[in-house]
N, C-alpha and C positions, 0 to 999 in steps of 0.2 A: 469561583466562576468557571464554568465549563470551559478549557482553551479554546482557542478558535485556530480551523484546522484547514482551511481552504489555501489553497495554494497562494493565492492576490493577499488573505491575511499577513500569512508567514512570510510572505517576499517581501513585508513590508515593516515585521517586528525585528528590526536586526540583534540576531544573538550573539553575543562574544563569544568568535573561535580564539582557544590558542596556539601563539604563530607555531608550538611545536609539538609533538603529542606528548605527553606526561608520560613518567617512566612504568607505569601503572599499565594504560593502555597499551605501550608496547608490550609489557610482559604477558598480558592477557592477550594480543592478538599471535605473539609468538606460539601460545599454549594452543590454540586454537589451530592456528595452522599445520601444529604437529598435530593435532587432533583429526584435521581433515584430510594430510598425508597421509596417515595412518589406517581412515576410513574407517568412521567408529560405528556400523553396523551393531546392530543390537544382540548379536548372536554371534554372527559370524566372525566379531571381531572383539570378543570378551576376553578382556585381560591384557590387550597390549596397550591400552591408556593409563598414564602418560608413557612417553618412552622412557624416562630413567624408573628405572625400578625402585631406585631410593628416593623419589619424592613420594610415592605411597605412603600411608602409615600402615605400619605393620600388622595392626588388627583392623582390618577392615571396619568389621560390625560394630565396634565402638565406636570410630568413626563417624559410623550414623549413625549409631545410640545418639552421640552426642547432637550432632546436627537434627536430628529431630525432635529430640528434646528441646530444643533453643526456638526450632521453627512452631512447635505445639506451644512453648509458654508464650509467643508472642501472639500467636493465634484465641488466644484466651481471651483476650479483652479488647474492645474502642470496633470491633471489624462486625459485631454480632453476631447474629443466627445463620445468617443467609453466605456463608463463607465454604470457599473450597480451594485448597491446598492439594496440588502434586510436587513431589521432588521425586525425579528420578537421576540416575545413574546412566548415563548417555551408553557405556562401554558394553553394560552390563544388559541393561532393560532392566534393569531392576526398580520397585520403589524404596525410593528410604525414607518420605514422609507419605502420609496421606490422610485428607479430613473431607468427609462427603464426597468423594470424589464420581458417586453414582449419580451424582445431582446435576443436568447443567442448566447450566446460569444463564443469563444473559451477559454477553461478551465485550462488549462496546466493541471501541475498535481493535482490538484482539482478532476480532473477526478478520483483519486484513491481515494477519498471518497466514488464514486460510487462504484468500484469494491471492497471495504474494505467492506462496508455493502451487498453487493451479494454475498460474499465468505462467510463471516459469519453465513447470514439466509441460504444459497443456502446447505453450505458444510458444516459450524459447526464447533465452533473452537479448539474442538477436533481431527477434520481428519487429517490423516497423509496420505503422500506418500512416496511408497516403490520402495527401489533398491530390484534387487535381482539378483543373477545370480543364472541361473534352467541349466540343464540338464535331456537327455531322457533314464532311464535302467542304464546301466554301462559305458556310452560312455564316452572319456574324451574329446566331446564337450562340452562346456557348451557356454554360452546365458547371457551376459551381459544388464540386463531390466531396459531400463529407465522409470523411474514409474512419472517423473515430480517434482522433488527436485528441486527448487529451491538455495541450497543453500549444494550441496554437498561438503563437507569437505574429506580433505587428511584422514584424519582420519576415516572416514565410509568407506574411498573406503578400505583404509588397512582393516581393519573388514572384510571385504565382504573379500580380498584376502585372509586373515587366516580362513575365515570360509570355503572356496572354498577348500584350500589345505587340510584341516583336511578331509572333505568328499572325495576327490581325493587320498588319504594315505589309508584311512579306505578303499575304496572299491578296492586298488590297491591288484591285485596277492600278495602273498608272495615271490616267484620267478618267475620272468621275465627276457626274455634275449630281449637286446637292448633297445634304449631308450625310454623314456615314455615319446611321444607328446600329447601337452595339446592345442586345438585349441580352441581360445575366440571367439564367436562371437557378435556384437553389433546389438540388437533390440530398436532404436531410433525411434519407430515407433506410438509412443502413441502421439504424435502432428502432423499436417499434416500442407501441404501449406506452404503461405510463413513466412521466419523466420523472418523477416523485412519487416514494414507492407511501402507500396510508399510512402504514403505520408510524412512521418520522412525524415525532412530535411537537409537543411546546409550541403552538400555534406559532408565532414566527420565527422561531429560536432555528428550522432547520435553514430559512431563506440564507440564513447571515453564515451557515458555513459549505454549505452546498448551491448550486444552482439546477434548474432544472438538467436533466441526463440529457445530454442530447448527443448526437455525433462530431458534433465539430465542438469543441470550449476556447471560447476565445481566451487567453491569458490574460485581456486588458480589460474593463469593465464589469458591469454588474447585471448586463440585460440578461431577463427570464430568457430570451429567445438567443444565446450565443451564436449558436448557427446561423440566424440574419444577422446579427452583429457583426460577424468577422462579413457576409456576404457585402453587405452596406460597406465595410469601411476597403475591404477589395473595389467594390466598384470606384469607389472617390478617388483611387489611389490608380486605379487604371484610367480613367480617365485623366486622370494628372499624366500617364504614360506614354497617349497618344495622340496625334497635330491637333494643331487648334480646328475647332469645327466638329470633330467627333463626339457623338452623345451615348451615352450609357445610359440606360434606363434596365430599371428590375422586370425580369419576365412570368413573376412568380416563384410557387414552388412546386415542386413535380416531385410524383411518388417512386419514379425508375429514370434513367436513362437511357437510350437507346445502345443497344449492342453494338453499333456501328459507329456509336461514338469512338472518337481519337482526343487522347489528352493534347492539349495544347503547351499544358502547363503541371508543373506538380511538385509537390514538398513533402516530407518524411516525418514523420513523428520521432522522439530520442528512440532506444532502443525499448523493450520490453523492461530489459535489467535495471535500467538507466531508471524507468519507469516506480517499478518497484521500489527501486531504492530510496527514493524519495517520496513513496507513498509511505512506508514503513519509516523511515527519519521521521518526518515533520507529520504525519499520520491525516495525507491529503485525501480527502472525500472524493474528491471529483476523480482524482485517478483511480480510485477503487472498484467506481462505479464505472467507469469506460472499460476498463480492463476484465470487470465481471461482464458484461456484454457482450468483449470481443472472446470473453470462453466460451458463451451462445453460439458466435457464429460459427468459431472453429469446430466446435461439436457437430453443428447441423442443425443447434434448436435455433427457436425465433430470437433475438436480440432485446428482451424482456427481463424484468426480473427473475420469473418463474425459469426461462431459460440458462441464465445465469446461473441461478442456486441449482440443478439440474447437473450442470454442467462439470460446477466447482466438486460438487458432494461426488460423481462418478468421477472425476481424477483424481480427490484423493482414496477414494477405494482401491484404484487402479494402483495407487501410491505401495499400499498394506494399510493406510493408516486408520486407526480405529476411529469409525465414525459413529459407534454406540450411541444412541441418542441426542446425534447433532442433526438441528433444524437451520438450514440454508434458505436468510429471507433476502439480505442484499450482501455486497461486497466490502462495504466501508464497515458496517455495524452499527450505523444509526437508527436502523431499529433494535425496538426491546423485543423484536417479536425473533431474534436467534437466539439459539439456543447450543450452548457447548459445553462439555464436561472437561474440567481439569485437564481426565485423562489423556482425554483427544488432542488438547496444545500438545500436553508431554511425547506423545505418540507421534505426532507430525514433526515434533523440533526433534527427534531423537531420527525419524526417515532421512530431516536435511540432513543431519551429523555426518550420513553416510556419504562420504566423499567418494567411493569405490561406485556405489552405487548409483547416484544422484548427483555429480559434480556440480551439474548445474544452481542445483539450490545450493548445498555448503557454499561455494567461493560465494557465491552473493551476500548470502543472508548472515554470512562470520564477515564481509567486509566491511571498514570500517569509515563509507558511506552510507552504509545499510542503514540495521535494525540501532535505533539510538544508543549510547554506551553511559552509562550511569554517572551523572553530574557534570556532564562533558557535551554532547552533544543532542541535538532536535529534541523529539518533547522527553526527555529525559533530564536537558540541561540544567544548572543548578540556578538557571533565570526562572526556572518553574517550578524553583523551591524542591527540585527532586534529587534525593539521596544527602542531603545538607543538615539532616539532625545528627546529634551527636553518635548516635548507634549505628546510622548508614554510612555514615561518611568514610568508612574504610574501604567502603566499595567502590567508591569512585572512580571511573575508567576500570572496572571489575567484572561489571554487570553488561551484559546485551541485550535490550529486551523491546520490547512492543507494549506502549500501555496504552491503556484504554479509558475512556471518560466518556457515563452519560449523567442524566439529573441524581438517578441515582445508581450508578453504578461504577466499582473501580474493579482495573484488573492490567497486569501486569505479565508477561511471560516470556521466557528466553533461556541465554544460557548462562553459567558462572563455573568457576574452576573452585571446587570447594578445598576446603582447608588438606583434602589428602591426596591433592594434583588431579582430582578426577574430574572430567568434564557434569555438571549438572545439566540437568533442564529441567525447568519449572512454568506455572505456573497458578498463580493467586489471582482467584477471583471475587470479590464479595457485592453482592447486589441486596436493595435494601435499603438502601442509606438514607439517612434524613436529609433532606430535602436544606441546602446553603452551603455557603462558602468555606463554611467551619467543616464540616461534617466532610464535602470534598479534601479539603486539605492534612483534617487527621488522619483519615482512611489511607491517601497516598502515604502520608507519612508513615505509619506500619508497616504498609506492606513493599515499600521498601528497608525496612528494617527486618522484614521478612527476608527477601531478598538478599540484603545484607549477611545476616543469618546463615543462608546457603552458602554463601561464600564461604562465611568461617568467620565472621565478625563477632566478638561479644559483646 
């Protein structure tokens, strides 16, 4: 069964963390770290990973003689026709495996690798998005602003309503006679077009792990319309904030606000980093798609999908990284209609490696919040059966990677420290797949044995 990947799912399926990290995972984020000290530029920085000289093996090319030898005989069988393999050598740029790799696939969510690294360079993982609700002079209309929160909580919206009441109190008369109406109105107007992009399939299957795009996402609930959602339960809760006799009533919704508007009120989104890292963990749709939008704005294009893909595809050009044949449809990857080659994961994971270059990706995307770590954490965990057959299981706390699930599509990519201390990046895509449960769970199972494999597992 395809995971379910919406933020309200996963907050709700509790995974077992352990209370300490296995010695596995520390040696793997140790290696990492020297790696991003070290700033593993593809070129500019060949030949000083790892820092001891004697974890190398001493014939390089046997090396990967061997390691792709192991990654082609698993490649052989249970993944079919429609498969494509990269292993490269992060120090180097080099490859040491490769299978179809002119080919691209479709990504599933693989594709929020791309959008995790455009948000990062594009927007910085400092930026926040703001609610706010404004009003103009002394009017007690005020302007409910959706700033593009991803991830609005009950609790900001209270804020917002106690901070709204207290400025509504202060500037009210001392004596008035009759009641004091307070009209909310909702400006949902910072994303445009459509909120559900066609091609998101399987007649209701996208409802149950995305909801429509909108600019405000309420944390709590399931309404198509989040953005009146969080407005509605703002207004209940301000009216809970101010004397008795006070009425709140909905003003509609409006396409701008005026310029002259002043916030009365306002709440912050986590960070950009904060962001990511949790879309890439537990691999959340709704953050995907916010975050592809707000690369629209920052660009200058429209707040659309077309904008979006746009956006993402000229930061990673700007990046170096090779977009040869990548089609930018949404952010999450829930459409079949993107398209990426092997290459291009390997080419983007090898850009973040560079800590000299790119600080801001590396620390993120090797921290171990991030991208899920093999058997141990988000959809990686070994609750989703991932890295738990007898040929992966050495990888456990080994592996950092991004996978990917659609009906039929699996794909996996990241990085691993292979059997000769060298930092890897990979990625395994295969699409095609026969349609059930079975068919999903052998294919993961592979190609984490794939995976496995890179490491140095027999």
């Amino acid at each position: 069964m395809v995971q379910p990947v919406t933020t309200t799912a996963l907050a709700s399926a509790a995974q077992p963390q352990p209370s300490r990290r296995p010695r596995r995972i520390v040696a793997l984020a140790a290696a990492l770290t020297a790696a991003l000290t070290l700033g593993l530029a593809p070129a500019a920085h060949a030949g000083i990973w790892p820092p001891d000289p004697a974890a190398v093996v001493a014939d390089q090319p046997t090396a990967d003689a061997r390691l792709a030898a192991r990654v082609g005989s698993l490649a052989g069988s249970k993944l079919g026709k429609a498969l494509s393999i990269e292993v490269t050598d992060v120090a180097s740029g080099a490859q040491v495996y490769g299978r179809k790799t002119v080919l691209a696939r479709v990504p599933a969510s693989n594709q929020k690798l791309l959008t995790a690294v455009a948000a990062l360079e594009a927007l910085g993982p400092d930026r926040v998005f703001t609610t706010a609700v404004k009003r103009t002079g002394r009017s007690r209309t005020v302007t409910f602003v959706s700033g593009g929160d991803p991830a609005l909580t009950n609790a900001k919206i209270r804020d917002l309503a106690t901070q709204t009441a207290a400025a509504l109190r202060a500037k009210a008369p001392a004596k008035s006679k009759g009641k004091h109406v307070v009209h909310v109105r909702l400006d949902d107007s910072l994303f445009r077009g459509a909120t559900k992009h066609a091609s998101w399939r399987y007649g209701g299957y996208p409802n149950r792990i995305i909801r429509p795009v909108r600019a405000t996402l309420r944390t709590v609930g399931s309404s198509s319309d989040s953005a009146r959602s969080a407005t509605s339960y703002y207004m209940k809760r301000l009216k809970k904030d101010l004397p008795r006799g006070w009425v709140v009533k909905f003003g509609g919704k409006v396409t701008s606000t005026s310029a002259k508007a002043r916030p009365v009120a306002s709440v912050t989104s986590e960070p950009v980093g904060e962001l990511v890292a949790r879309m890439l963990r537990v691999s959340d749709n709704e953050v995907a798609e916010v975050l592809f939008r707000h690369l629209a704005v920052d660009a200058g294009y429209t707040a659309t999908f077309r904008g979006g893909a746009k956006a993402t595809t000229r930061t990673l050009k700007r990046l170096g990284v090779d977009v040869t044949g990548l089609t930018v449809v949404d952010g999450s990857g829930l459409s079949p209609a993107n398209r990426v080659r092997t290459t291009t994961m390997t080419s983007l994971l090898t850009v973040a490696a560079d800590a000299a270059a790119h600080p801001r990706l590396s620390q993120l995307l090797f921290s171990d919040t991030s991208l899920p770590i093999a058997g141990r954490t988000g959809s990686l965990h070994s609750g989703y059966y991932r890295f738990t057959s007898q040929a992966a299981r050495c990888a456990q706390g080994a592996v950092v990677a991004k996978t990917g699930t659609l009906e039929h599509e699996q794909a996996l990519s990241g990085y691993t420290v292979g059997a000769d201390g060298r930092l890897k990046a990979f990625s395994i895509m295969v699409n095609s797949l026969p349609r059930g449960d079975k068919a999903v769970q052998d294919a993961r199972q592979r190609i984490d044995e794939i995976a496995a494999a890179v490491h140095g597992c027999s």
